[in-house]
MARZA-104040 format. One record per residue (C-alpha): residue in one letter; x, y, z. Coordinates in steps of 0.25 Angstrom, whole numbers, plus 5000, padded with zeros to 4 digits. Layout:
AXYZ/...
END
This chain:
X547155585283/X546455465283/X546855325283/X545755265273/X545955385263/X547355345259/X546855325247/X546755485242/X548255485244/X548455525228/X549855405226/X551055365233/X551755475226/X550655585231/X550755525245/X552355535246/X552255695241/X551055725250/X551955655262/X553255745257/X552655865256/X551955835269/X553455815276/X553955925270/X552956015277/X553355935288/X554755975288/X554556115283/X553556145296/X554756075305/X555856165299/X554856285299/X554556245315/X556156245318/X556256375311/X555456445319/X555756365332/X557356415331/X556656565328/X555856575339/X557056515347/X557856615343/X556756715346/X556656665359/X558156655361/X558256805357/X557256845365/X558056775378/X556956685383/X556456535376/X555256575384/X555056685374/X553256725373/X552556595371/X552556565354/X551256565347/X551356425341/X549956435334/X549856405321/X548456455318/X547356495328/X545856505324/X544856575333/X543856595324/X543256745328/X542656745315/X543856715307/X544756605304/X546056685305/X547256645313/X547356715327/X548856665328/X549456735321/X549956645309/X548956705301/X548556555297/X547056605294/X546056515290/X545056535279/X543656495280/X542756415269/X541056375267/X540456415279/X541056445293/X540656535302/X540756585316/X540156595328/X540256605345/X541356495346/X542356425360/X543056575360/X542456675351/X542056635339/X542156505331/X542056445319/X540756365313/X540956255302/X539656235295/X540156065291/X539756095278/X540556205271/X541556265281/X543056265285/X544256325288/X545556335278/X546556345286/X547956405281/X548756285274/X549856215279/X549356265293/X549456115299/X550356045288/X551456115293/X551456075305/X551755945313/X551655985330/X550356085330/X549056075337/X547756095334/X546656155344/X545356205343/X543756205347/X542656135340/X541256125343/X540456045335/X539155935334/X539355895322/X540855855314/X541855875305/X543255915301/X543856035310/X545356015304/X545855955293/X546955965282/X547255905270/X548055915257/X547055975249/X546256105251/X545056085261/X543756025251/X544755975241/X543955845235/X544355735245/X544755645236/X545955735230/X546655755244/X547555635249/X547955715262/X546855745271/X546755735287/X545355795295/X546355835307/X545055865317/X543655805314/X542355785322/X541855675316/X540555625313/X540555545328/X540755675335/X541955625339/X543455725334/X544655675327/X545955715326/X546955665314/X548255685307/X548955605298/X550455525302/X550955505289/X550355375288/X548855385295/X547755455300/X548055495315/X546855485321/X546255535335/X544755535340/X543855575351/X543155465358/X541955535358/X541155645352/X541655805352/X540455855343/X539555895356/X539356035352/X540456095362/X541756155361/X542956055362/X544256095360/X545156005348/X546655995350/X547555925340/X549055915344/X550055895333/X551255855337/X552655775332/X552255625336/X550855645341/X549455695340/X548455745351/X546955765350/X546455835363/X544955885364/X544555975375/X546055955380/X545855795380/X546855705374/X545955635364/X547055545357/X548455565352/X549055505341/X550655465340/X550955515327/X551655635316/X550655725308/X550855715293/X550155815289/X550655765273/X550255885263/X548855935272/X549056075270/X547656115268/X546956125281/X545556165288/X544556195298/X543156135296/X543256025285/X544355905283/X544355805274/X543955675281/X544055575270/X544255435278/X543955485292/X542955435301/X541755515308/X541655585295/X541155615282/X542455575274/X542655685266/X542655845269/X542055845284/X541655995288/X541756035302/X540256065308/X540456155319/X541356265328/X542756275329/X543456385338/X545056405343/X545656325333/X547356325334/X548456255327/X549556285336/X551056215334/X551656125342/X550756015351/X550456075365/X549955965373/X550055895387/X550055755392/X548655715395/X548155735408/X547155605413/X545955655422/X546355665438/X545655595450/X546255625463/X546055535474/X544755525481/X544655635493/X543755605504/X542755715509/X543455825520/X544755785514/X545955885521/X546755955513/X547855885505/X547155775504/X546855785489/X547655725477/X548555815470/X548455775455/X549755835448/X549355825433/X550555815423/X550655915411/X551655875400/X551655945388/X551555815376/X551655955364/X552655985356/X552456135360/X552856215375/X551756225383/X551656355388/X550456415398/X550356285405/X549056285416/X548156205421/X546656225426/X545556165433/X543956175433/X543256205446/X543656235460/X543756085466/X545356065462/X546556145462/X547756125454/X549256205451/X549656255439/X550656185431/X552056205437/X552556255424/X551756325413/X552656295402/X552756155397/X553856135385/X553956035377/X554755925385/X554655995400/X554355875409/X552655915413/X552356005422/X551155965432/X549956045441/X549155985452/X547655985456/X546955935466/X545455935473/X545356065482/X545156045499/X543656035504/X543155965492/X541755895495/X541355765492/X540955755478/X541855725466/X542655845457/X543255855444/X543855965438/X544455975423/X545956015424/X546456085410/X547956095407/X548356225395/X549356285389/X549756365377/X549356305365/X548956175371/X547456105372/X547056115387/X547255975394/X545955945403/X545855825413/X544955825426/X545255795442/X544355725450/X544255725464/X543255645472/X542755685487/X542255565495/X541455585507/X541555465516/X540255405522/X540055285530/X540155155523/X538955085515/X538354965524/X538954825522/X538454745512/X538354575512/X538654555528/X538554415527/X538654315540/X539254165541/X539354105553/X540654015558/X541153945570/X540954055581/X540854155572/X540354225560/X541154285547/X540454405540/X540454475528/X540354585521/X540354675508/X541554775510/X540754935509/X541755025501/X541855165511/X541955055523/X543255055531/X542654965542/X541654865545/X540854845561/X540154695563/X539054725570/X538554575578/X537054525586/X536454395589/X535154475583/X534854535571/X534954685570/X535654695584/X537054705581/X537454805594/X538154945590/X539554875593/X540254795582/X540854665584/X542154705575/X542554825565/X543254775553/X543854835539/X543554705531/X542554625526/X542254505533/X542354485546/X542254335556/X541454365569/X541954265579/X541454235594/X540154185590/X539254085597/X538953975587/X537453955584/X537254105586/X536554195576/X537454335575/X537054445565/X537854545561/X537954685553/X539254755548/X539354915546/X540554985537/X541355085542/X542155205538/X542555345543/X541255385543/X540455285551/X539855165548/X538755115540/X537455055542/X537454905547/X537654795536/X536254705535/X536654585546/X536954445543/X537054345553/X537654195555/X537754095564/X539154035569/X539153895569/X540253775567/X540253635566/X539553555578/X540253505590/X540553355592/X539453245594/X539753185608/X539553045616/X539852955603/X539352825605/X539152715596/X538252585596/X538652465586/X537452395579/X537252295567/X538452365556/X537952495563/X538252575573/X537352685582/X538052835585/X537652905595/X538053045601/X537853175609/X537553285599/X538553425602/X538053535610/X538853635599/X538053635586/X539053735583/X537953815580/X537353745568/X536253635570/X536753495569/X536353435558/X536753285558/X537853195563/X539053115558/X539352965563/X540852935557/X541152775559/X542752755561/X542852645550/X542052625537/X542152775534/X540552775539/X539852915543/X538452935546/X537553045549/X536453075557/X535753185564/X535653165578/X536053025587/X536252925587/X536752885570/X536852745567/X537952705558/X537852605549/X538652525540/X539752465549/X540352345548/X540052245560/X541152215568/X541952335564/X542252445575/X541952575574/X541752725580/X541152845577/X541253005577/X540053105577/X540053235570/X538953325571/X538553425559/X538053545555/X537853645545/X539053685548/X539753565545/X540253445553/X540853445566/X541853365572/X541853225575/X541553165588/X542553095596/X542352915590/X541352845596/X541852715605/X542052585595/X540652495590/X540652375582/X539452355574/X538952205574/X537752135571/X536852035580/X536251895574/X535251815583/X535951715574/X537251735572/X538351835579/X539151855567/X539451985562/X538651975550/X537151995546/X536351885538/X536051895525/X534751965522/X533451885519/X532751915504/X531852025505/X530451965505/X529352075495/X528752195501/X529652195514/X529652315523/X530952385521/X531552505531/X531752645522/X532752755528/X532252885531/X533352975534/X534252855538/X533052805546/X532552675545/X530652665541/X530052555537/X529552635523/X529552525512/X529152405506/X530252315498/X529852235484/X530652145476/X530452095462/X531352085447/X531752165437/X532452125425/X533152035435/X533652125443/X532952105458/X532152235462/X531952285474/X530852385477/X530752465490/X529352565491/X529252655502/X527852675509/X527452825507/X526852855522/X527952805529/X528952885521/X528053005521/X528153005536/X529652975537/X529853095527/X528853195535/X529653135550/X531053165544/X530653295537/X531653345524/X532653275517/X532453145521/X533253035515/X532352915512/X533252795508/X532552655503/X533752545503/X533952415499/X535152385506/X534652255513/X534252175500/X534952175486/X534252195472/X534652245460/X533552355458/X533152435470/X531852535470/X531452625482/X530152665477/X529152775482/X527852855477/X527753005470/X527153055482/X528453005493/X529353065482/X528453175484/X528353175499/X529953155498/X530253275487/X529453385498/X530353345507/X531653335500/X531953195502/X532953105497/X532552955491/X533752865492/X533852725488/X535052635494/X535452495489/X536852435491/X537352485477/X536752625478/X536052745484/X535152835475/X534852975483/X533553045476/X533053175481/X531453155481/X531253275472/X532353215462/X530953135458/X530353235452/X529053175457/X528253295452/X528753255436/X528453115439/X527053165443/X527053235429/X527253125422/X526453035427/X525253115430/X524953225442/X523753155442/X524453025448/X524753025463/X526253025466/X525952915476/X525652815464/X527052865457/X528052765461/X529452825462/X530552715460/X532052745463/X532952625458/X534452565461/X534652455452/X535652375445/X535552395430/X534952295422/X536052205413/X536052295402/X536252425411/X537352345418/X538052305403/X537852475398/X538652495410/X539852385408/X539952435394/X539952585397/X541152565406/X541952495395/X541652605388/X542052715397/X543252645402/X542852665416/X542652555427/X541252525435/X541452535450/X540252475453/X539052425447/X538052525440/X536652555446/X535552595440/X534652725447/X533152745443/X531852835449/X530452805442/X529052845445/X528052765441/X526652765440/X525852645433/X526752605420/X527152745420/X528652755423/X529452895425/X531052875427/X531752995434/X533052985427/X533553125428/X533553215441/X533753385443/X534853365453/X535853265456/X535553135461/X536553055471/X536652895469/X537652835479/X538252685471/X538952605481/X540252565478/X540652415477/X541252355488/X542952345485/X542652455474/X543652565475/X542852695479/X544252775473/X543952705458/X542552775456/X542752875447/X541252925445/X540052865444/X539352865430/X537952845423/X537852735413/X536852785403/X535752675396/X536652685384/X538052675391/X538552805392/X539152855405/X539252985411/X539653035423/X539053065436/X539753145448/X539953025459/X540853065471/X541252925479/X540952925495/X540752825505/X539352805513/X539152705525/X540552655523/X540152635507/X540852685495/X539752765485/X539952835473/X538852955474/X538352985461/X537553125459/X536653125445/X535453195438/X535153065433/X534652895434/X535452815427/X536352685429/X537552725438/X539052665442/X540352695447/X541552695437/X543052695438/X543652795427/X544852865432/X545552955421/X546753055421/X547053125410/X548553135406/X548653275403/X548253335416/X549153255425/X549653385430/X548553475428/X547753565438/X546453495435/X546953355434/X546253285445/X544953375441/X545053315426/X545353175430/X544153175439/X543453225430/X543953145418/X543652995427/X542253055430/X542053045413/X541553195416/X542853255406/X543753195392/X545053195389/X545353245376/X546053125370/X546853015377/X547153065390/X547253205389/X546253305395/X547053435388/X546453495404/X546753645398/X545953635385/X544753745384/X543353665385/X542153685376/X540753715381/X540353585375/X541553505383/X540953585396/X539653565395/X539953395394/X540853405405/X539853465414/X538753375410/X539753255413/X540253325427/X538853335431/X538353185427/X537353245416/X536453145407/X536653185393/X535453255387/X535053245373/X534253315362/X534353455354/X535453545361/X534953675363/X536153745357/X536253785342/X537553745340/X537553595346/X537253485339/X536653345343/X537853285335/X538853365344/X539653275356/X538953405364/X537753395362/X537253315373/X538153365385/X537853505381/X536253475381/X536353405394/X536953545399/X536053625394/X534853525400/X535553535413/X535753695412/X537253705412/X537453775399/X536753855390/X537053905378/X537354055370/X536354155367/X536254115352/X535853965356/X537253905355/X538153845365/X539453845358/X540153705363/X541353715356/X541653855363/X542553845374/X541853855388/X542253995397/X542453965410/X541354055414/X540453985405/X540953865411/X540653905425/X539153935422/X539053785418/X539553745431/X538653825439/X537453765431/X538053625436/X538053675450/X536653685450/X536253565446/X537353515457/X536953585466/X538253645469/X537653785470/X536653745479/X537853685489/X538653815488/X538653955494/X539054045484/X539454175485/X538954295475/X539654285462/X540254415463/X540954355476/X541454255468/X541854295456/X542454445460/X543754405465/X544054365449/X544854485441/X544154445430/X542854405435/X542154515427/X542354435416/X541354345419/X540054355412/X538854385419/X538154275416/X539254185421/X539654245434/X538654175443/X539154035436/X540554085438/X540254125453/X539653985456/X540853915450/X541853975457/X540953985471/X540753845470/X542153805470/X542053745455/X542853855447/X544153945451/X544654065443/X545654035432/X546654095441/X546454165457/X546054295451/X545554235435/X544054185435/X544154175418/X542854165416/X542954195399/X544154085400/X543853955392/X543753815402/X544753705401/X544553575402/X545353555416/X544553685422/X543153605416/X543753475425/X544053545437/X542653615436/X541753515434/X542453445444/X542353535456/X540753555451/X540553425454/X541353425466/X540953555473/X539453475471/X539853365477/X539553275466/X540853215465/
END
């Protein structure tokens, strides 16, 4: 009965008779049952034996041989109505429904009376409808004048069968997952038992429900047509049956077993001995209400064997009995299933299927990924593992595609280190993979060099000079198999190094009158090997014709257009011509280098040369190294690097950071770069720059360390003047620190914007030629300085990420959130992210419309989140939005950072493995998004982000704010930056 067509019940009062009468049936068929139990028991007791012949417990039996009589004896005869016919049906003859007209009444009461019955029959059908059904009005009685009705076995509409009954209180329904309307025979089996009911098709458990049958006051029942008033996958009123049924039962009592799950024995390799297979014992436990009698078991094919039950009767209660099968000796290779089907008396077959796979074993597949890297006398390998394999040989040769037939070791893992090579040596190898059946083919070869540090430099000697000293020493014999690339002078005092690339180096910087000695250490790619054994003590000094003190004079005024010496790789060349003149009061001095004699310089000392104009010898406020298109040019082709050096500061500029070819565009192809002048400018800022900058710092409450100073490129060509304020890759300017300045007390080194706003840039402090330097790294030309700004935040005194947040709260790259708190485990925005990394990574705002729908120019956001977009470290959802109020995923985090480790360069500095490598060893690495995962390998290759936990990457978790500190942090870290 269905749920939704409660509403036909006729009254509260109709409802409580219809349920009386319906359990005084119930209790009639119970005492009716025990009446004839104690009968037959006394039958059997008279006859001597409770194993008297088996009872016929069949309530009705249907075979359909053109008639709808009852072969069981009860004389439960049905009667037929419209049209049905018969013709060639599963045994015999069946039974036709035409879905229009026909049906079957069968004798009244036939189900009602009973509450432990099953039901069994064969359908075929390609079309639907009722096959059983019982209500409490004759069969086409006007739907709406029964209150009692139940389509016990439908094919619905979708093809697919349901079974129903009703518990007292709702529709007990049970379904097939898919379609049984296929045009072949199945065979339907409904067991109706005290506290459950089973629908099996073709001996297949397809559900059961835990529940009693009420069958209320449904005496009127039939084959062909039910009422399906409220029932789904059908046409909610009389559904006729279109199509055959055969075979059908109603026998008392449930007879069932346990379902039994499909077998797979173990896997059997080929020419396997006798006794090797895997006994399966399958369980049979009889789940009925009824004595199973006739038990027996049977296989399809000739692949498996398998014993009969141990006992043939199952009662209800008797603990199960059990059979065996297994595959039979000699099978070949190949896979083989066979369908097992359990019977007895009164029962619907049981089916399940064995498998048995037959390996054959062949040799192995080749090795895959042998890769080679080379150590200290030795090389480690590695390779992908090959599934059949159960050994690996190294094959070894100095030449490619000679290995030799004899491996240099046999190993059952992996990796392997091969050690006793000579240094220098190239050695190729191959890896085969082994098992009981040979070996396969050779892996392709990968090769390597061994190679270490370099030995020591020997006979160190040192020769004093003016605040200078001149190394010289005896190259090492061992280049440990590496080229040497350079050489590194170490002075005992002053913390001085200095490198070079061959002897001697000379040292500058020292203080006359002061004693010192020196080490050398030779490099390679390697890395650095040991230090030499200290050279014997100098003392620098410095000679006058007119004096023998120990200082120099002071240094003349520099008369106009003077010849002034330009470094070239550390090499001294008369390359330029010195200008002095005013600016706004500030004193300009203007060095122009000649164009030949660099050109030539450039072509002796080949690529990357550094060219370094200085102004170390004269002070001036403004200082300008200055150069033509076509030597920027000149410079750019062969990856040079420009530097200009005054005592306040040092401003490093790769040639092609010029862009010369823009500047070209601007000002007209048609113009000679030779007539372009290029301008690069140290300067102190004018009065008002210098006053931007005093109030900026009262407003930040940070403390300048040093002065500020001002960086500037231009091209100029006639009154036409081009400022390049804005590079494609970080920048580096070194700004001395003042003399009795505490280098500890600089925080980070910040830009002071024409309107007084300051934003961070990454500065790391290290100490050159005995000189303490903040190194600044920027994408832009601004003012610069050096402040003091140390923060802790209270509530992460004991934190994990306390020293990351602190560092990166005194940088001004992350907030508080009010007072002193940083609440370090609150979930971050998208919005907060994106500032965070635009502050981490020094970033000039960038203004104008935002490309996302849903941010506004009025938002705090707006500004920070178009610089990330410019810069190409965000993007936005398929619908044009960005979502900044949205919490940020770590994953979505991650694919941030690896867009700011392009512009560091980070990813061009590292080696990292595929992403799978990386990202495998995670349990829940899968959850990655696609396209995340080479973002997230990145991160975590880099060293910037770990897992949540050893095993946890949780990638869809939301970022905090102490895991966004700790990240940007080590970004800029693992870059070098700070």
């Amino acid at each position: 009965m269905a749920d939704q067509a409660a509403s036909r019940i006729k009254g509260a009062t109709e409802r409580k008779r219809f349920r009386k009468i319906g359990m005084s049936g119930k209790f009639l068929g119970i005492v009716i049952s025990l009446i004839i139990g104690l009968f037959m028991a006394q039958l059997c007791f008279v006859a001597g034996s409770v194993h008297a012949d088996p009872v016929n417990h069949a309530l009705a039996e249907y075979s359909f041989e053109n008639n709808v009589n009852d072969s069981s004896g009860k004389g439960n005869h049905g009667t037929l109505h419209g049209t049905v016919t018969y013709q060639d049906g599963y045994a015999g003859k069946g039974v036709v429904f035409d879905g229009a007209t026909g049906y079957i009444e069968l004798p009244r009461h036939l189900l009602a009376n009973h509450t432990d019955f099953t039901i069994s029959l064969m359908f075929k059908t390609t079309s639907s409808g009722a096959i059983l059904g019982y209500q409490n009005q004759p069969a086409l009685t006007t739907v709406a004048s029964i209150s009692n009705w139940i389509p016990i076995l439908y094919v619905g509409t979708d093809g697919k069968m349901y079974a129903n009954f009703w518990n007292g209180t709702s529709a007990q329904k049970i379904s097939t997952a898919g379609a049984v309307n296929d045009g072949a025979w199945h065979k339907a089996a409904l067991s109706v038992g005290a506290n459950s009911i089973r629908l099996y098709i073709d001996g297949r458990l397809i559900g059961e429900k835990r529940s009693e049958v009420d069958h209320l006051n449904m005496e009127y029942n039939q084959l062909g047509v039910a009422d399906n008033s409220g029932y789904p996958s059908s046409n909610n009123n009389w559904f006729y049956y279109n199509g055959m049924l055969d075979e059908f039962r109603v026998v008392e009592g449930s007879y069932t077993i346990a379902a039994i799950p499909n077998q797979t024995a173990l896997p059997l390799t080929a020419g396997y001995a006798s006794g090797d297979q895997e006994l399966k014992s399958i369980s049979v436990a009889n789940t009925g209400t009824g004595n199973l009698t006739n038990v027996a078991a049977s296989i399809t094919g000739t692949d498996f064997e398998l014993t009969q039950p141990l006992t043939t009767t199952i009662n209800r209660g008797d603990p199960a009995a059990s059979f065996t099968v297994k595959a039979k000796d000699g099978l070949a290779p190949g896979t083989y299933t066979a369908t097992v089907t359990v019977s007895a008396d009164d029962m619907t077959d049981v089916t399940f299927t064995v498998t048995q796979t037959v390996i054959l074993l062949v040799p192995p597949d080749v090795p895959q990924n042998l890769a080679a890297a080379g150590g200290n006398r030795q090389v480690t390998l590695n390779w992908s593992s090959v599934t059949e394999a159960t050994y690996y040989q190294i094959y070894m040769g100095t030449t490619q595609g000679q290995y030799g037939n004899t491996s240099v070791a046999t190993v059952t893992y992996t990796t392997y280190d091969v050690s006793g090579l000579t240094n220098g040596t190239m050695y190729y190898f191959t890896v085969k993979a082994g098992n009981s059946m040979g070996l396969s083919a050779e892996s392709a070869p990968a090769s390597a060099v061994p190679a270490t540090v370099p030995a020591t430099p020997t006979d160190v000697a040192a020769v004093a000079g003016n605040g200078q000293a001149t190394i010289s020493f005896t190259a090492p014999a061992d280049s440990g198999g590496s080229a040497i690339t350079g050489y590194v002078v170490s002075a005992s005092a002053d913390n001085i190094t200095v490198s070079g690339t061959v002897s001697p180096i000379t040292v500058t910087g020292l203080t006359n009158g002061k004693s010192y000695t020196f080490t050398v250490r030779a490099v390679n790619a390697i890395g650095d090997g040991l230090s030499s054994a200290d050279s014997a003590a100098v003392v620098p000094f410095f000679y006058s014709s007119s004096s023998s003190g120990g200082s120099a004079p002071s240094a003349a005024s520099e008369p106009a257009n003077t010849g002034v010496n330009v470094l070239v790789n550390g090499k001294a060349e008369n390359a330029g011509t010195a200008t002095i003149s005013n600016r706004n009061n500030q004193t300009v001095k203007t060095i122009v280098i000649d164009q030949k004699k660099l050109d030539d310089k450039l072509a002796a000392e080949g690529p990357h040369t550094v060219v370094t104009i200085s102004s170390l010898e004269m002070k001036s406020d403004v200082f300008i190294g200055e150069i033509n298109g076509q030597m920027v040019k000149n410079m750019e082709n062969k990856q040079a690097v420009l530097q200009i050096k005054t005592d306040q500061a040092t401003y490093s500029l790769p040639a092609q950071q010029f862009d010369i070819d823009s500047i070209s565009d601007q000002v007209g192809k048609s113009v000679a770069l030779q007539d372009i002048k290029v301008q690069i400018e140290i300067a102190v800022p004018a009065a008002d720059a210098l006053k931007a900058v005093g109030d900026a710092a009262e407003k930040g409450t940070f403390t300048l360390v040093a002065p500020p100073v001002n960086f500037t490129v231009r091209a100029i060509y006639g009154g036409v003047t081009i400022e390049v304020s804005k590079f494609n890759a970080y920048v580096e300017r070194a700004i001395a620190i003042p003399d009795g300045a505490d280098p500890g007390s600089v925080t980070t080194g910040v830009v002071v914007e024409p309107d007084g706003k300051v934003r961070h840039v990454p500065t790391k402090v290290l100490t050159i030629d005995g000189k303490h330097f903040a190194v600044i790294n920027s994408l832009t030309n601004s003012t610069y300085s050096l402040i003091k700004h140390p923060l802790a935040f209270s509530d992460t005194a004991n934190h994990w990420a306390k020293e990351a947040i602190n560092d990166m709260g005194s940088r001004m790259v992350i907030d508080g959130t009010g007072g002193t708190m940083f609440t370090p485990d609150k979930e971050i925005s998208r919005a907060e992210f994106a500032a965070i990394i635009v502050r981490g990574l020094g970033l000039k705002l960038e203004q104008g419309t935002s490309p996302f729908s849903d941010v506004k120019a009025s938002d705090w956001f707006s500004d920070v989140i178009n610089t990330a977009y410019a810069y190409h470290l965000i993007g936005g959802f398929e619908d044009g939005t960005f979502r900044p109020n949205e919490k940020i995923t770590r994953e979505e985090a991650m694919a941030i950072i690896a867009g700011a480790m392009k512009w560091t360069k980070l990813k061009d500095k590292l080696s990292v493995p595929s992403t799978g490598d990386i990202i495998r060893p995670f349990s829940d690495a899968a959850q990655a998004s696609s396209w995340a995962q080479s973002s997230i390998a990145a991160s975590i290759g880099s060293g910037i982000v770990s897992g949540r936990s050893g095993t946890q990457l949780a990638p869809k978790d939301y970022m905090t704010r102490a895991e966004t500190a700790v990240m940007i942090q080590r970004l800029l870290k693992q870059a070098e930056l700070i």
